[in-house]
C-alpha positions in Angstrom: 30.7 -50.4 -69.7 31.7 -53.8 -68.3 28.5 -56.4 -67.7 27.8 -57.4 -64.6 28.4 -61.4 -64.5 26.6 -62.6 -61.3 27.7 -66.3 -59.8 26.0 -68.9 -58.2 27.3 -69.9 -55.0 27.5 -69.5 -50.7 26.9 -66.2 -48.9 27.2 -65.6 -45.2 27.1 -63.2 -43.6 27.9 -61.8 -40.0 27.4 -59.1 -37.4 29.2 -58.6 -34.1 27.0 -58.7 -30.7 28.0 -56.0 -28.8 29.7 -53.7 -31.2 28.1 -50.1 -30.0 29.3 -51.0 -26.5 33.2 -51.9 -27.5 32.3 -48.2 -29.8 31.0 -46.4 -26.5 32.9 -47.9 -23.5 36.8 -47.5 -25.3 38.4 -44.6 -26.5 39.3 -44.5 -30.4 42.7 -45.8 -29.7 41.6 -49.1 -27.6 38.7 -49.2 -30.7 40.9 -49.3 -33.5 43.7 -51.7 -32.4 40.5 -53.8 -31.8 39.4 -53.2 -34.9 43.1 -54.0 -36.4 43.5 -57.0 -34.8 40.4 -59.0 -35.1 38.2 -57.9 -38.2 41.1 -56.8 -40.3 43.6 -59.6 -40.1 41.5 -62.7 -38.7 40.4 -63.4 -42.7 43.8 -63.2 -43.6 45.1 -65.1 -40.3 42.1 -67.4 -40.5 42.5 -68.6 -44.2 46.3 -69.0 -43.6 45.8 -71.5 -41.3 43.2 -73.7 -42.6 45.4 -73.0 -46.2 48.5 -74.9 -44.1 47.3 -78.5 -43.8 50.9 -80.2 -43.2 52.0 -78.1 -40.5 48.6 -77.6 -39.0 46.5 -80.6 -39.5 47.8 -83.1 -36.3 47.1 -83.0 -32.6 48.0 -84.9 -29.3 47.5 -88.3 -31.0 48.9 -87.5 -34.4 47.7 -86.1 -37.6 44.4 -85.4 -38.1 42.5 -87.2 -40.8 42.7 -84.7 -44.2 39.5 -84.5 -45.9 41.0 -83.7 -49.3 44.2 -83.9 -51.3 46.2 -80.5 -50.3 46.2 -78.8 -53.3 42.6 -79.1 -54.1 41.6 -77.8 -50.3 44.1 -74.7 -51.1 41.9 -74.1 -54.7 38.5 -74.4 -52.7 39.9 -71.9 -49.8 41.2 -69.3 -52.6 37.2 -69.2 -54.5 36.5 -67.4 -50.7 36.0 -63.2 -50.8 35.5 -61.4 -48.0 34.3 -58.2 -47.4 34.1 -56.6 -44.0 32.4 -52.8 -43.2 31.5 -51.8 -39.8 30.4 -54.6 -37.7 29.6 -57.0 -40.5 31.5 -59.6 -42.5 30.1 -60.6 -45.3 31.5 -64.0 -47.1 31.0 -65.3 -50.4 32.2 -68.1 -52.1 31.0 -69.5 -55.9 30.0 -72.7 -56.9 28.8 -74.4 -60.4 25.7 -75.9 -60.6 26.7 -78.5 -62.4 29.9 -80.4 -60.5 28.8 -83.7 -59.4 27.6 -84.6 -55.9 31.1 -85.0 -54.1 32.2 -82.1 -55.7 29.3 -79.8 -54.5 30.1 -81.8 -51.0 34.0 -80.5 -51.0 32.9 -77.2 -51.8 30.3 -76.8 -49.3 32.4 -78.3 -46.8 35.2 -75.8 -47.5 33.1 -72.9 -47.0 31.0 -74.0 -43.9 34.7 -74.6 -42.1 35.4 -71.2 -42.9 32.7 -69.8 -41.3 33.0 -72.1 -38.7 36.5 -71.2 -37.9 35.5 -67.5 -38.4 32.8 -67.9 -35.2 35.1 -70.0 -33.3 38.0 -67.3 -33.2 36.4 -64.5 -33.1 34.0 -65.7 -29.7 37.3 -66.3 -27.8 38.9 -63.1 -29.0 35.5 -61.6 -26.8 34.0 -61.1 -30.4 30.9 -62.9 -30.4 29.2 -63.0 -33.8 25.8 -64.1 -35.6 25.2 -65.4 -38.7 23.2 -66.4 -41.8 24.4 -68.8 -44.9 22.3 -68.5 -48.2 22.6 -70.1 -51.6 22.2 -68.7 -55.0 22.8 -65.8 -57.5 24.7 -62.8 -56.3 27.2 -60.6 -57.1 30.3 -59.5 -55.6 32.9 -57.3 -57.0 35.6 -54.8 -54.6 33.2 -53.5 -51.9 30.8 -53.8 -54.2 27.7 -56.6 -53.6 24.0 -57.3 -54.6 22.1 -60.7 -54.4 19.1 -62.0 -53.2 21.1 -64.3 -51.2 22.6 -61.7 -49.0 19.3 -60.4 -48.5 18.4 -63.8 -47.2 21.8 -64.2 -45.1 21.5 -60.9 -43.5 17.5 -61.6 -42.4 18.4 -64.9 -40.6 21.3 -64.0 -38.9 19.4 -60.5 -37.4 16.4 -63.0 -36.3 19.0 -64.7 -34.0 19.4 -64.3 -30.3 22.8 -65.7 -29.7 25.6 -66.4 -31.4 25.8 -68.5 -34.2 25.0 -69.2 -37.6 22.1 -70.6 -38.6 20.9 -72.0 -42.3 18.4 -70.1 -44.6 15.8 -71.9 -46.3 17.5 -72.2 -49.7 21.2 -73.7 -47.9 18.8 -76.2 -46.0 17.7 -77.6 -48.6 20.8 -77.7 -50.5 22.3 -80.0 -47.6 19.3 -82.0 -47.1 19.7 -82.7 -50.9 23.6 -83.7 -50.8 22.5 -85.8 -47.6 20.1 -87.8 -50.0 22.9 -88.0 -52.4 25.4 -88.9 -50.5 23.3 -91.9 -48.8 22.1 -93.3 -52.1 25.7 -93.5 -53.3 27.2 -94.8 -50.1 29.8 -92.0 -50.0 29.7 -92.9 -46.3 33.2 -90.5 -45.0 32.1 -87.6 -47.1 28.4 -88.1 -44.5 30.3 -88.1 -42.2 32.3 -84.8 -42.9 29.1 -83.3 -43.6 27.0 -84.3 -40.5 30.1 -82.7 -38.8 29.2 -79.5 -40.1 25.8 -78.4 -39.1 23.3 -79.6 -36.1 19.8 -79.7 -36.1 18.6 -76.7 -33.2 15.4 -74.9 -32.4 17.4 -71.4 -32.2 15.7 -69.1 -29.9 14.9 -65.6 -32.2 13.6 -62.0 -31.5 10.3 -62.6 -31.5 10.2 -64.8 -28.6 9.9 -68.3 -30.7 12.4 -71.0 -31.1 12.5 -71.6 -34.7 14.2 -75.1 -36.2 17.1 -74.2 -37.8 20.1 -76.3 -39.3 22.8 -74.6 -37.1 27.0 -74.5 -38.1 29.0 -76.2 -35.5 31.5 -73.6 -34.5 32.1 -75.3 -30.9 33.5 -79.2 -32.2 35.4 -79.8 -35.6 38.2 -81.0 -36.5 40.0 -78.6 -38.3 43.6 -76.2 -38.2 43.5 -73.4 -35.8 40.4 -75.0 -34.0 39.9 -74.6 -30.4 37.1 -77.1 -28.8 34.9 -74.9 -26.5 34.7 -78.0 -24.0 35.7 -77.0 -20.5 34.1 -74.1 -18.1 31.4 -73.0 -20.8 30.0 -71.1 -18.7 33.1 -68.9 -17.9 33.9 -68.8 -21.6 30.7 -67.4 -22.8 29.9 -64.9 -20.2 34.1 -64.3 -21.1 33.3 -63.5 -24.7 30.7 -61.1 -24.2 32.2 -59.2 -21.2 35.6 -58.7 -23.0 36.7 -55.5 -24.6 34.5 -53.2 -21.7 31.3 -55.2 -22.9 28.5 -54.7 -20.1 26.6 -57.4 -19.7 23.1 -55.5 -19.6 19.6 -57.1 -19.1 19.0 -57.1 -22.8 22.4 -59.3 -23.4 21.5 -61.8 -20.7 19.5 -63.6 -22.6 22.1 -63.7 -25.6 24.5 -65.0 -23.1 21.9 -67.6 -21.8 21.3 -69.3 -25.2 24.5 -69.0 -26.4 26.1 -71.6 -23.6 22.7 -73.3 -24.2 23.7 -73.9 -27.6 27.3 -75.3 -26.6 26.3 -77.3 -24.8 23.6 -79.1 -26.9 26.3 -79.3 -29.5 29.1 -81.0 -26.8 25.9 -83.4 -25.6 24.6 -84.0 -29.2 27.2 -83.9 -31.4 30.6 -85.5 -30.4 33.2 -85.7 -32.7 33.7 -89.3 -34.3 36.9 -91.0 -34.1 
């Protein structure tokens, strides 16, 4: 019998908001071109995009600053497995220990972009998703997974009421700690790339609290594929949770509430820098 080799590394995972309704309110036809086009191909779609830097990478005022040399963002982007049943997505990417700082910093950056991305197109495809990102030992193998991690991932991201993607304790405190890094050895652009990523948010959760959370920005990054959520918020969130026959019941009005709450605290607070 083969041993099991666990990794160390990034887990997140995701659930859709909504899923019973698009279930209930379509027939199985409707359901499963849904299905087909969104879950199925958006890792494939998502990953081909963000893999194609010099076709990709520019915008109205030219190309977009890259944040790594093309090959080595290609490498990072190919460690990412995915692994999608039901209405969850779960995402897993490994990482040594050991690399330096910067290295750690590349990686991390990698995979919260992914995710990022992954929230970004799947809200405007009227697929509104939540989220949790751990750190540490798991296993993943086929369709095959075990890991305290994704026991962590999964717990945060059902505590959520919006959607989002929040931090667990153990990925907090593995970007306060490249923060710290980072600072004491000046690396002043890779701060930069990193404070891009995440934004500090007291994330309303089921039991009625708001809980401080490091939150991934999905609405502002720079990045291929990206589409800023910047005009008529409003319209675009109640959008994304109405599509697909969604009803927007009493129970999902607060979802909707926080969600363009959240927006708009990261278009107030979080600007991208030139």
């Amino acid at each position: 019998m083969t041993q099991i080799q666990p990794e160390i590394g990034f887990i997140g995972f995701f659930d859709i908001l909504g899923y019973s309704q698009i279930m209930l309110n379509n027939n199985i036809h409707k359901t499963a071109q849904f299905v087909s086009d969104t879950l199925i191909n958006i890792p494939q779609q998502l990953i081909g995009r963000l893999r194609d830097l010099d076709t990709d990478m520019n915008d109205a005022d030219g190309p977009c600053r890259r944040p790594y040399d093309a090959e080595e963002w290609r490498c990072m982007l190919d460690k990412i497995q995915w692994i999608i049943f039901s209405d969850s997505i779960l995402i897993s990417m490994p990482m040594n220990p050991d690399l330096d700082t910067l290295s750690q910093t590349n990686l991390y950056l990698a995979f919260s972009t992914v995710c990022a991305t992954l929230l970004n197109q799947t809200f405007l495809a009227g697929f509104p998703i939540r989220g949790g990102i751990s750190l540490g030992e798991f296993f993943v193998e086929d369709r095959c997974f075990a890991g305290r991690p994704i026991i962590n991932a999964y717990r945060v991201a059902q505590e959520l009421e919006m959607s989002g993607c929040v931090l667990d304790e153990s990925a907090d405190a593995f970007v306060s700690d490249l923060r710290r890094e980072l600072v004491q050895n000046q690396h002043v652009e890779a701060l930069a790339r990193l404070d891009q990523t995440t934004i500090l948010y007291l994330a309303p959760t089921k039991q009625g609290e708001d809980e401080r959370f490091r939150a991934i920005n999905w609405v502002t990054l720079n990045s291929p594929g990206w589409q800023p959520l910047c005009d008529n918020v409003r319209d675009t969130t109640m959008r994304a949770f109405l599509m697909h026959n969604k009803i927007a019941v009493p129970s999902v009005h607060g979802k909707i509430n926080n969600t363009e709450m959240f927006i708009r605290h990261v278009l107030t607070n979080l600007a991208e820098k030139e």
